[in-house]
N, C-alpha and C positions, 0 to 999 in steps of 0.2 A: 309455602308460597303465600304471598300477602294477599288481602281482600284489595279489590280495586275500586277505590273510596271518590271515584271520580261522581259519582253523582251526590256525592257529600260538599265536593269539592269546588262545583259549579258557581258564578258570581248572582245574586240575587239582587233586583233593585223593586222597591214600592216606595212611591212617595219621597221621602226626605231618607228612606235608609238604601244605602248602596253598600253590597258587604261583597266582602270578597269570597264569602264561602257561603254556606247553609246549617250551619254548625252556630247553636247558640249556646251561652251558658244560662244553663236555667236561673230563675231569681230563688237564693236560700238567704235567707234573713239568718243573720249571725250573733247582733247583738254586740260588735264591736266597736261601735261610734262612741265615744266616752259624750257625756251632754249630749247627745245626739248630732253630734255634725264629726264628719271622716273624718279623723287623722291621715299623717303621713304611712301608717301600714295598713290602712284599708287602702289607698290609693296605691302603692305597691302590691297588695292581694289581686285587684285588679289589675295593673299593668302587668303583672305575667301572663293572666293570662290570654291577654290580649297580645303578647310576648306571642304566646304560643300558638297565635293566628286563630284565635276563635272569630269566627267572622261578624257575631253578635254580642256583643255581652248586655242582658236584664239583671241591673242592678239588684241589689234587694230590697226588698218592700221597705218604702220610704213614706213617712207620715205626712198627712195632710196637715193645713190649717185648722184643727176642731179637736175639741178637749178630750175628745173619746177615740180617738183616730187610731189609738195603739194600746195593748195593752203590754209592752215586753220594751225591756228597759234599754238605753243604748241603740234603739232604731235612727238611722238618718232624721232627719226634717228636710221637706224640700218647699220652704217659706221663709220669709225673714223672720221678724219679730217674735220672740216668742210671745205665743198669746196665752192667757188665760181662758177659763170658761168655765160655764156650767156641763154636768155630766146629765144627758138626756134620761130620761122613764125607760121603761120598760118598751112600751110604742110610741115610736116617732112622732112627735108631732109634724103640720105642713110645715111650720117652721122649720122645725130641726131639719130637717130633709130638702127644704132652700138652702139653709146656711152647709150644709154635705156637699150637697152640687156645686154651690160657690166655693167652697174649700178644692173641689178636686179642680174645675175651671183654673183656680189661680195658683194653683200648683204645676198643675198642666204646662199654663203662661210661662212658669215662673223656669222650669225645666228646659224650654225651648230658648229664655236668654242667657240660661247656665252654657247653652252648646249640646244638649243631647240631642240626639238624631232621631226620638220619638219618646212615644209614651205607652206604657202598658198598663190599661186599669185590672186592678186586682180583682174580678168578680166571682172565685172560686173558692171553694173548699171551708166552703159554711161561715165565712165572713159576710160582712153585712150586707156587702150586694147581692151576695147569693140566697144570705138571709131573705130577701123580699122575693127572688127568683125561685124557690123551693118551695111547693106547696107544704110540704113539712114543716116550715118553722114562720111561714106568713101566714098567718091568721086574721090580716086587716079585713075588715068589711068596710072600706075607702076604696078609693079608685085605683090605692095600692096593693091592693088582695083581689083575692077570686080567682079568675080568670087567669091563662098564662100573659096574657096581650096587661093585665092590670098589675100583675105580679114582675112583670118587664118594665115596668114605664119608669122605676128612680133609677133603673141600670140606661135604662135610654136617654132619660134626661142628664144623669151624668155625661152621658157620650155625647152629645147634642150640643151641652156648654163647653165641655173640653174641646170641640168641634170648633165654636165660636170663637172659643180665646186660642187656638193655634195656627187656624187659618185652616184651608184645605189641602194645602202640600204637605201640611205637617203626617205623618203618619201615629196612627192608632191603632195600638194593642188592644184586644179586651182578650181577658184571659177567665177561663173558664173549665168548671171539672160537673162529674157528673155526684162523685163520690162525696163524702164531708170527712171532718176531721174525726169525727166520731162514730161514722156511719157508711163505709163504704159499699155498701151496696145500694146505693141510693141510686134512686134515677131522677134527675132537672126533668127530660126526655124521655121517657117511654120505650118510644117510638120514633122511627125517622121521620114520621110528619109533624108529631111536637117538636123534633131540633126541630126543623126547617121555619115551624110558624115562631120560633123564641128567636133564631138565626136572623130572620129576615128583619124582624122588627131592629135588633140590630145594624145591617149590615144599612137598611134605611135612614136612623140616625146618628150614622157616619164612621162606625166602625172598618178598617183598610185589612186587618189580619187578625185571626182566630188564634190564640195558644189553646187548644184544648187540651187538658188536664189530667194524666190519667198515670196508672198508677205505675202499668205495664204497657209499652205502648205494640208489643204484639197482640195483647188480645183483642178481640172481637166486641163488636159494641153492641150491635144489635145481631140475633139470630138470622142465619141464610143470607150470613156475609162475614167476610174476613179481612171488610174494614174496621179500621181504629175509629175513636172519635173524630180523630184529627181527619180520617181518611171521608167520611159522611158528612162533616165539616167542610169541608174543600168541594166535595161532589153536589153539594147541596146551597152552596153559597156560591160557587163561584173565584172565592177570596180565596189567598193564601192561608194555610193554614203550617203551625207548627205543632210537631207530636212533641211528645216526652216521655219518659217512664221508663226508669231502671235500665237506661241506656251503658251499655258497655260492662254494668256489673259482673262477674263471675263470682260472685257471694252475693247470697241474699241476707237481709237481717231478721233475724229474729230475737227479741225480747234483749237486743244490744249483742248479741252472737251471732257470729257467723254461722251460715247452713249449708254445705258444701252438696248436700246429697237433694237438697230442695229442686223438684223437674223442673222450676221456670228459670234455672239457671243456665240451663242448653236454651234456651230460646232468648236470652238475653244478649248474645252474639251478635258481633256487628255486620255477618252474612245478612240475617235477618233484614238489618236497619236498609240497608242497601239494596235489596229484593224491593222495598217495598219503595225507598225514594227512587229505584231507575222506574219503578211503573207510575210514579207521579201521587202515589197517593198523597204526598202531601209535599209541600214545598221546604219546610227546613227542620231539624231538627232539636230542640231543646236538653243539652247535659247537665245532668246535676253531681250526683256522688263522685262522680268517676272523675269532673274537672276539679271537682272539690280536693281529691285526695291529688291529682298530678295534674299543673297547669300545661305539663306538653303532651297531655292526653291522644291530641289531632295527631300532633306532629309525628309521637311514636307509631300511632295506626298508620296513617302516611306511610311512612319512610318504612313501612314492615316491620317495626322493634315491636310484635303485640307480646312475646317473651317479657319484655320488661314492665307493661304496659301488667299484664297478670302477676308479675311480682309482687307492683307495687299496691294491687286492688285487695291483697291481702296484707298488707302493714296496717299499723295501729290509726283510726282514728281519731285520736286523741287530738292531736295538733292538727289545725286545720288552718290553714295559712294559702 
């Protein structure tokens, strides 16, 4: 008998996104834009699977205007001109970190007259914005260090000017993890009253919906609860929130191999996902691996095909299209 994906499958609207479902595909950077701007098979990578009725799709992390904006070759650009530039120190100067703001602003701008239905700023997984967010790796003694309220203010002021240049119908993403790329057991948050005093100062300067970040989104974020991120997220703000994490997998990876006998493989089921969007803890869902390997991911869980749905979560990753 099939899962009843109807609270998957519910229409969501904020702001400027009306989607027909709660199903997104997460943002995976591919490194397919030859020069940096799509060709004709990243525009079909995308049209299946919007094919496949995902109700959201977050592109992959697309470059700002600023010489340092990327380091991995082949990313989109979302600006005209290519620019030139200096590559900043070690520590930002106020400069550098006006001319960041103004890059994501006119990127922001520049997205909304492309036709996209929003914006999602990258603030996760020990990139730059998180860089200033993390008392780990911000060491400023400026009004950008210290404090979490001082250690938030170039992720706020980004939010602030993206704000300005899209207008207020436009909708805002800020996406966020608690983890880094090097460092997963990291906590931004503590404690649910550090999210809520980092959350607010956001949700203040103009942020509409949270992606929280995480790795697995059945676990537990904070002790003496058996909310996610995404779930303390929502409870605490108010906002919509979308989880993520090893959604639909039935292999976990390890060291580029499959792990069939790994425990968070039972808990990676889409019973799970569903338990916890009919109790609301959060409002849509984030797919990554799983749309990656088959763009009718939805549709086979839908229609009951999950048979073929686990066939295909064991073929080669190799080609990813």
């Amino acid at each position: 008998m099939s899962t009843d994906l109807s609270p998957l499958l519910q229409p969501f609207s904020c702001k400027s996104l009306n989607l027909r479902n709660r199903v997104a595909m997460a943002p995976m950077t591919r490194s397919f834009s030859p020069g940096n701007v799509p060709n004709d098979a990243v525009v079909k990578y995308y049209q299946r699977r919007a094919e496949g009725e995902i109700g959201l799709i977050i592109t992959e992390g697309v470059e700002i205007n600023h010489a340092g904006a990327s380091g991995f070759p082949n990313v989109p650009k979302i600006y005209g001109e290519a620019m030139t530039g200096k590559q900043s120190g070690v520590a930002m100067t106020k400069d550098d970190i006006n001319e960041v703001i103004a890059a994501f602003a006119e990127s922001a701008k520049q997205s909304k007259e492309a036709g996209f239905d929003g914006v999602e700023i990258h603030g996760a997984h020990g990139y730059l914005i998180d860089q200033f967010l993390w008392e780990g790796t911000n060491v400023r003694d400026d009004e950008y260090g210290g404090s979490l309220e001082n250690r938030a203010r170039f992720a706020c002021e980004i939010v602030k000017a993206v704000r300005e240049a899209v207008g207020e119908d436009f909708a805002i993403v800020f996406r966020f993890s608690q983890w880094k790329q090097q460092e997963y057991d990291a906590k931004l948050a503590k404690t649910p009253e550090q999210l809520k005093q980092l959350l607010d100062l956001l949700v203040d300067a103009g942020v509409d919906i949270f992606h929280a970040s995480t790795r697995r989104f059945w676990e537990p974020e904070f002790q003496g609860s058996d909310l996610n991120l995404a779930g303390w997220t929502q409870k605490l703000t108010g906002k919509p929130a979308i989880s993520v994490g090893s959604v639909g997998l039935t292999e976990d990876f390890i060291s580029g191999t499959f792990a069939s006998d790994k425990p968070a493989v039972e808990k990676s089921g889409i019973d799970e996902l569903v338990k916890r969007m009919a109790n609301h803890e959060f409002e849509l869902i984030a797919v990554g691996r799983a749309l990656l390997q088959d763009p009718q991911w939805l549709q086979k869980m839908r229609d009951g095909k999950e048979d073929e749905v686990k066939a295909f979560s064991k073929a080669s990753l190799k080609e990813l299209v």
